[in-house]
C-alpha positions in Angstrom: 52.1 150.7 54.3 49.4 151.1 56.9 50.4 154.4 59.2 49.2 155.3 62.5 46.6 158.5 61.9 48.2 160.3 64.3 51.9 160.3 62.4 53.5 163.6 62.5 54.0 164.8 59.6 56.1 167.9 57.3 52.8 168.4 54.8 54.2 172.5 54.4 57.4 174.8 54.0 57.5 178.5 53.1 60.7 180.6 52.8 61.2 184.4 52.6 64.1 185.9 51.3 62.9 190.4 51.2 65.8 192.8 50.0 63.9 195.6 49.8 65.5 199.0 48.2 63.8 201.1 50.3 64.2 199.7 53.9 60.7 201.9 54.6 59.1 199.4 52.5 60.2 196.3 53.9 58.2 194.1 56.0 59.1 193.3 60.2 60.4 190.4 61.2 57.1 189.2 62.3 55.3 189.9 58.9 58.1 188.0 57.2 57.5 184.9 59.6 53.4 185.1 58.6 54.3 185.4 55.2 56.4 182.4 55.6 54.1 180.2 56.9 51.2 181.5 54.4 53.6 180.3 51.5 54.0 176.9 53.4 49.8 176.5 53.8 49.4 177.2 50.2 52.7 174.6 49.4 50.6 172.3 51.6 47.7 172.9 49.3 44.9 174.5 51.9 45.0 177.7 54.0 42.8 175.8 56.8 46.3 174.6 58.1 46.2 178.1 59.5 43.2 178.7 61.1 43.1 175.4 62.7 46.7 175.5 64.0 46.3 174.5 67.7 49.1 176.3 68.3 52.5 178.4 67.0 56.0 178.2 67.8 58.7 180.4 67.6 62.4 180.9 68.4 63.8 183.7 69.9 65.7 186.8 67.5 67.4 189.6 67.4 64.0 191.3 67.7 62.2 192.6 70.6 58.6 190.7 70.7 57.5 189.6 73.7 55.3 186.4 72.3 55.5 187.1 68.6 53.8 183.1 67.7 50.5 185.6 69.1 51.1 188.4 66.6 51.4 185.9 63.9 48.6 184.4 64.8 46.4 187.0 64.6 47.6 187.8 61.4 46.6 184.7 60.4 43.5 183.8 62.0 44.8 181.1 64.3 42.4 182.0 67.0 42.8 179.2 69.2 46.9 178.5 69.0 48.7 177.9 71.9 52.0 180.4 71.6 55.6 179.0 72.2 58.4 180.9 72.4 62.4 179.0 72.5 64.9 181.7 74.2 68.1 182.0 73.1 70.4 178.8 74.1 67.3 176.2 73.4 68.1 174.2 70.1 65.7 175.6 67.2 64.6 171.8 66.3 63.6 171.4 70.3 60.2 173.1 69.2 59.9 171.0 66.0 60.8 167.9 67.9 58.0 169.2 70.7 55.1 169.8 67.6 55.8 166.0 66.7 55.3 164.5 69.6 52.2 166.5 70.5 51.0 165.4 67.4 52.0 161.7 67.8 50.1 161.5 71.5 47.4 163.5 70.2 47.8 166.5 72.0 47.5 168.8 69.0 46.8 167.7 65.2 48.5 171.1 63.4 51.5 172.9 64.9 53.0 175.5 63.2 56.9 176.7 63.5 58.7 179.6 61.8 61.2 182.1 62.2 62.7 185.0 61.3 64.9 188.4 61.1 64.6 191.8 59.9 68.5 192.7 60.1 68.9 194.2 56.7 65.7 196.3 57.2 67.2 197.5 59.9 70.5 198.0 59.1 69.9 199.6 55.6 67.5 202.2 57.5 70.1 203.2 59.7 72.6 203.4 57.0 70.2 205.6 55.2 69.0 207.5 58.0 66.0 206.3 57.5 63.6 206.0 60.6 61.8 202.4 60.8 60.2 200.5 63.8 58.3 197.1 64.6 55.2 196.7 66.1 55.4 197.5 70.0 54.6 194.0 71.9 55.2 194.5 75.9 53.6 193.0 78.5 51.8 190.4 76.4 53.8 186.5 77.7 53.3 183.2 75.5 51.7 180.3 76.8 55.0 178.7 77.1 58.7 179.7 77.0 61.3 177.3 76.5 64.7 178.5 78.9 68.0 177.2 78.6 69.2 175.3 81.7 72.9 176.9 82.4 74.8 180.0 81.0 76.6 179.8 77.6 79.9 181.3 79.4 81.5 181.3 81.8 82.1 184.7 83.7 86.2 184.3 83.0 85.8 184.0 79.3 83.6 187.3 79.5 86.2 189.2 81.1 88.9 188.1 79.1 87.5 188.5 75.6 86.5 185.4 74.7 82.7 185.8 74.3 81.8 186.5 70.4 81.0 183.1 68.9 83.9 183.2 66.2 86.4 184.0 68.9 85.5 180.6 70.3 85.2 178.8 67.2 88.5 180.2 66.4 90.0 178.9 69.5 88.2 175.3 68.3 89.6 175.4 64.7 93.2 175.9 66.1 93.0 173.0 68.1 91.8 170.5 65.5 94.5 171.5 63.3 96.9 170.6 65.9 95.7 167.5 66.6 95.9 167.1 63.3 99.0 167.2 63.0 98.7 170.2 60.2 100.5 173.0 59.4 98.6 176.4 59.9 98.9 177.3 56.3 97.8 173.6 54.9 94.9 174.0 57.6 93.7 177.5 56.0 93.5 175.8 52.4 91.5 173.0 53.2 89.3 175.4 55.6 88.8 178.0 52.5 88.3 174.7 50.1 85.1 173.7 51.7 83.7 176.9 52.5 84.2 177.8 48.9 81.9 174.4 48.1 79.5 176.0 50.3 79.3 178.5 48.4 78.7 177.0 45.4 75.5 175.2 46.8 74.2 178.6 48.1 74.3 179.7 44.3 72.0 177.0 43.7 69.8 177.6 46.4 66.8 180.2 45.4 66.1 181.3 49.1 70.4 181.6 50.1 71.4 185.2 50.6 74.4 185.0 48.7 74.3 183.4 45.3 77.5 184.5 44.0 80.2 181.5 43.9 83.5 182.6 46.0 86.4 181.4 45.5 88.8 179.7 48.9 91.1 182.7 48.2 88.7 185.4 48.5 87.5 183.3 51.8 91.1 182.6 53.2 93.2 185.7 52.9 92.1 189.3 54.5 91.6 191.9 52.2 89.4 195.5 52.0 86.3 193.6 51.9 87.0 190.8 54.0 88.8 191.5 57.1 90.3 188.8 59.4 88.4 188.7 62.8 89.4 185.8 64.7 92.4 183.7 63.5 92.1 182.3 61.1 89.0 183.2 60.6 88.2 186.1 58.0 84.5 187.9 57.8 83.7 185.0 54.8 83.9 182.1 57.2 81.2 183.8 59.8 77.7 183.0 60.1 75.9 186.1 58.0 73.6 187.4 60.1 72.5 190.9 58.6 69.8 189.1 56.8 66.2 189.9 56.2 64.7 185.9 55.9 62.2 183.5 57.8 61.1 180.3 57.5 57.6 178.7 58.1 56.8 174.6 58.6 53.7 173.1 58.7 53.7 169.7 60.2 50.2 167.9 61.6 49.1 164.3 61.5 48.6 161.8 59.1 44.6 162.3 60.2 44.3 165.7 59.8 46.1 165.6 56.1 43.7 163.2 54.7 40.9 164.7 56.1 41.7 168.5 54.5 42.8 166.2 51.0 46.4 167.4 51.1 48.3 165.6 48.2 50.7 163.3 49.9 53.5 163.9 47.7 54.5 166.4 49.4 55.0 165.1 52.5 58.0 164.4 54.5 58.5 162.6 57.5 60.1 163.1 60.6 61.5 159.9 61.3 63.9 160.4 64.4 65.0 163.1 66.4 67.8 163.2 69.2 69.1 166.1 71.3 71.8 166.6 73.8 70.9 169.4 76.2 73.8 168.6 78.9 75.8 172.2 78.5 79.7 172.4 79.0 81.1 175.9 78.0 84.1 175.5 75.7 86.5 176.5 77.7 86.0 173.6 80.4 85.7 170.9 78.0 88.7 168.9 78.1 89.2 168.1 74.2 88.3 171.4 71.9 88.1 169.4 69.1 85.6 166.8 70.2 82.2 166.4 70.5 81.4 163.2 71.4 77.3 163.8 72.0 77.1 164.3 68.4 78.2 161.2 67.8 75.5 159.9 70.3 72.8 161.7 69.0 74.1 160.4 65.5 74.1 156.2 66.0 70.9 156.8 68.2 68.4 158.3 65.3 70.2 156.3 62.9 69.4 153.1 65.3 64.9 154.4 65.8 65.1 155.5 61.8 66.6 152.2 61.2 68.7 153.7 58.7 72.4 153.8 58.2 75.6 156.6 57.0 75.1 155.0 53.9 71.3 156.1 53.6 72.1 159.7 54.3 71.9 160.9 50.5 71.2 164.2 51.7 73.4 165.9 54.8 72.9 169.9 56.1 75.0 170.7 59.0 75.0 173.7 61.4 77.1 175.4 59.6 77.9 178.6 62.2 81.6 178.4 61.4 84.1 175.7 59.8 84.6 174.0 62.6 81.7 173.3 63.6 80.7 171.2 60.7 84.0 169.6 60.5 83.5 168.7 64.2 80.2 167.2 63.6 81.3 165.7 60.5 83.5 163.7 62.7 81.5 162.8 65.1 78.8 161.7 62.9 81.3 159.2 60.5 81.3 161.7 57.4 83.6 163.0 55.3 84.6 166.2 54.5 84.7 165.4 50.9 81.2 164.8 50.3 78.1 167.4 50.6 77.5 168.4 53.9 75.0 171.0 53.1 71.9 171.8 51.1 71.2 175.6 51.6 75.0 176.8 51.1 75.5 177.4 54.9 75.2 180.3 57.2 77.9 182.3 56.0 75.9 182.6 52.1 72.4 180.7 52.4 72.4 183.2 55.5 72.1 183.1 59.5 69.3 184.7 60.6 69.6 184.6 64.3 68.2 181.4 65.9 66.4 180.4 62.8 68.8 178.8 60.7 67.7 175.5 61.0 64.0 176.2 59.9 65.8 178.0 56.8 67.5 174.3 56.4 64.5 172.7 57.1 62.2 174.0 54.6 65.4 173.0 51.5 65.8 169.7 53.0 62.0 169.1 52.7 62.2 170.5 48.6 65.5 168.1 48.1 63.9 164.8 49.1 60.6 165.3 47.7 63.2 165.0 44.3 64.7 161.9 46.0 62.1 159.8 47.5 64.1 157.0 48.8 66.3 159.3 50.3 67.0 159.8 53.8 67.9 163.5 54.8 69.9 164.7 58.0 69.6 168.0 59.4 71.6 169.1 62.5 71.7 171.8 65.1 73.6 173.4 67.7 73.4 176.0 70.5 75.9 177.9 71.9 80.0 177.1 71.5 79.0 173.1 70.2 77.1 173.4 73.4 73.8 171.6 72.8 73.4 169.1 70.2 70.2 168.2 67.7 70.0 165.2 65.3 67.2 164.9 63.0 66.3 162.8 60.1 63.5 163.0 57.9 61.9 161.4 55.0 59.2 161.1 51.8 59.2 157.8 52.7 57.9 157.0 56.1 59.9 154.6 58.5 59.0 151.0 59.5 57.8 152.4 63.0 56.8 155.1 64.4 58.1 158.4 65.2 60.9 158.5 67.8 62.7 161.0 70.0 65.1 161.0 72.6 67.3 163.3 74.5 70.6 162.0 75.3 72.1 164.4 77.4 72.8 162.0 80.4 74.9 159.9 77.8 76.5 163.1 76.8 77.5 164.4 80.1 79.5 160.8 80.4 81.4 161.2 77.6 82.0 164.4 77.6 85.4 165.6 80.4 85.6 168.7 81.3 88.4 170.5 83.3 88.5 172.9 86.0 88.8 176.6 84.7 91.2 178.3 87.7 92.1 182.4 88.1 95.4 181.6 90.1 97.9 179.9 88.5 101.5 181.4 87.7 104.6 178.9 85.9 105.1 177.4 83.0 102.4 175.2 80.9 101.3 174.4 77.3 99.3 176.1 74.9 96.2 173.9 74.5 95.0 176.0 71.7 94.7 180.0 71.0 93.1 182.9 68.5 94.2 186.5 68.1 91.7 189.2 68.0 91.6 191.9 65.0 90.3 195.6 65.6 89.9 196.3 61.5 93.1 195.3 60.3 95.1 195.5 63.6 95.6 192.5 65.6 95.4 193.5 69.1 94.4 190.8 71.1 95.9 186.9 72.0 94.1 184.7 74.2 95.3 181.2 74.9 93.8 178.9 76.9 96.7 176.7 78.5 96.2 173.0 80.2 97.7 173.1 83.2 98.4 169.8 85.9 95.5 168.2 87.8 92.9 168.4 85.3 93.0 172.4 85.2 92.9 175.1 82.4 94.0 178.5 82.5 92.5 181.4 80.1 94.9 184.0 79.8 95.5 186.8 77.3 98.2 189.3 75.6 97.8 192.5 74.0 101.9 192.8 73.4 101.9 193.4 69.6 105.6 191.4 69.7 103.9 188.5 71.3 101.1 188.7 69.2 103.2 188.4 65.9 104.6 185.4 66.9 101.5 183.6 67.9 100.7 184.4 64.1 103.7 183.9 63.1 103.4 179.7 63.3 102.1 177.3 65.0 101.9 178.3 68.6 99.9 175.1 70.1 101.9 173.1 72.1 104.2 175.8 72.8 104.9 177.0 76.9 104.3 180.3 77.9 104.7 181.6 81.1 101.5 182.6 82.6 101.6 185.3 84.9 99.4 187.3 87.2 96.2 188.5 86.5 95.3 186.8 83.8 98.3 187.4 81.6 101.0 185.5 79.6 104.7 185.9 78.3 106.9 184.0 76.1 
């Protein structure tokens, strides 16, 4: 098959995985992220990929760099790179998706992308007492920086508690299993079932920060070691973020391969991209257990990759919580029951802040260079199932070219939302709910209750009666009484 030169291409990933005994021998953040993308130039099969990036793109951490896509490439001799930088609340793939279209219009011909996170470093020192620090970047701005267009929150659900990511994925899981028609202790078996297949890929999985298989009961029940913080969530459903990892991908056109000599065997290919960037915070969106822009993004890249569900040998789905891949599993036509993730997930391959999805990217490419015909799928999210990223990519190229859209108009049709209110008192439903846990205390309930003309009210209890009998069964569906000030009875 002929191919247009300027094809974007995946032609190199690196990983780094550092668990350093002495945390004042362990390498920043940014060092990890060089590293990262030296180990993908030298997977590629020449260090030139480097020095002739035209420019570097990075997503936003935990760290405090001001344009660290600079600081990497000085360490690696990209004089001329253009620096990106994606804040926190733009997808990760957005800058992938960006370097591949540069590349197809011939704005650049190498773009490099990596991430990373120095957590462990960091929190090992501090557990140690011993004294580590990055290198001081102020003052210094990239030559581009990617802003989200709205707030993740809204200021209600930061008042009330509601904030923390696996409070609201909590609130989520809750409302599938109602809809579901489940019972709550069913529900936590088949949760714990599939995060124990996680698991099992992460042992598989040379670069996943766990490689120890769990078992669903060590995941579903609170014990010393894994204490429930959400319900029903326990520590081994959440994202694990103390991590010290990064991730490096190479991509540049078909041109520029051939003319460094860069074996094409190793090349994978972006065939289709898709994002949703239309934001809804959870609380307003009228059905917690939906996301229809998934399924959007989902039929569209399928539809440009011409490729069907059937095609998708290979499937890795954000995988921040349960829910969230269950959710998109949905959406997207799959089923639970089959693999829904090549790294082993967040919670064991590891979540390093905003960089997940390079760390999926980089196993995705390894898998299908073993399954040529294969077609892979790798998915993203930002915020509460706020923003939504489809991508699918290849060792076989597509018919056509490259294609991206973003869908968000679509998704702001199909998505209805309700109106958050502060000033309702009377009876309504419970729409769906989680309880808090200080240690092994639970302390806190919010509810979120659906209320007549299209509202929603977010109210909370810290009555430790109340609170035992929201865990005591299944309280969707059930009418409180909500009161003043944010407040509810039963």
């Amino acid at each position: 098959m002929s191919m247009d030169p300027k094809t974007p291409v995946l032609v190199g990933v690196g990983a780094v995985v550092q668990r350093a005994a002495d945390p004042a021998t362990a390498d920043e953040a940014v060092a990890l992220m060089a590293t990262a993308l030296e180990r993908a130039a030298d997977d590629a099969g020449s260090r030139q990929l480097l020095t002739d990036a035209d420019g570097i793109a990075v997503p936003r951490g935990l760290w405090e760099y001001s344009d660290p896509a600079r600081m990497v490439a000085a360490r690696l001799g990209a004089r001329q790179a253009r620096t990106s930088l994606a804040e926190i609340g733009v997808l990760q793939p957005t800058l992938v998706n960006a370097a591949c279209r540069d590349i197809a219009c011939g704005k650049a011909d190498v773009v490099l992308v990596a991430g990373g996170e120095a957590k462990y470093r960091n929190v090992s020192a501090r557990g140690a007492g011993v004294a580590v620090s990055d290198t001081p970047q102020v003052g210094v701005a990239p030559d581009e920086t990617l802003r989200p267009a709205d707030e993740l929150f809204t200021q209600l659900e930061v008042e009330r508690g509601l904030v923390m990511p696996v409070n609201c994925y909590a609130v989520m899981e809750n409302a599938l299993r109602y809809a579901d028609g489940q019972t709550v202790e069913a529900h936590r078996d088949a949760v714990a079932a599939l995060w124990a297949g996680f698991s099992l890929v992460a042992a598989d999985n040379p670069y996943a920060w766990y490689r120890e298989p769990i078992s669903a009961a060590e995941i579903r029940d609170a014990s010393p070691t894994n204490r429930m913080l959400a319900f029903p969530y326990t520590k081994r459903h959440n994202s694990q973020w103390n991590v010290d990892q990064a991730a490096g991908l190479i991509l540049c056109s078909v041109e520029k391969a051939r003319a460094l000599g860069l074996a094409s065997d190793g090349w994978i290919f972006p065939l289709a991209a898709v994002e949703s960037n239309h934001m809804v915070p959870m609380v307003l969106r009228r059905e917690l257990h939906r996301c229809p822009a998934f399924a959007i993004a989902g039929t569209r890249a399928l539809a440009f990759a011409g490729r069907t569900r059937a095609d998708l040998r290979h499937v890795d789905l954000y995988s921040c919580f349960p829910i969230a891949v269950r959710i998109q599993a949905r959406e997207l036509g799959l089923t639970e029951q089959r693999p829904l993730t090549v790294t082993g997930g967040m919670a064991f391959a590891g979540g390093p802040l905003n960089n997940y999805v390079l760390q999926a990217t980089v196993r995705m490419a390894e898998v299908l260079r073993d399954d040529r015909d294969a077609t892979g799928l790798t998915t993203a999210v930002s915020g509460m199932l706020m923003k939504q990223g489809v991508n699918l990519w290849s060792a076989t190229p597509a018919a056509g070219s490259f294609r991206f859209e973003d869908v968000s108009a679509e998704a702001a049709t199909a998505t209805a939302t309700l109106t958050l209110v502060d000033d309702f008192e009377g009876e309504a439903p419970v729409a769906s709910y989680t309880v808090l846990y200080l240690d092994e205390t639970p302390v806190r309930g919010i509810v979120l209750c659906d209320l007549p003309d299209e509202r929603r009210a977010l109210v909370t209890t810290d009555d430790s009666a109340i609170i035992q009998g929201i865990l005591a069964d299944e309280f969707c569906g059930r009418q409180v009484r909500v009161g003043s000030g944010g407040t509810f009875s039963v």
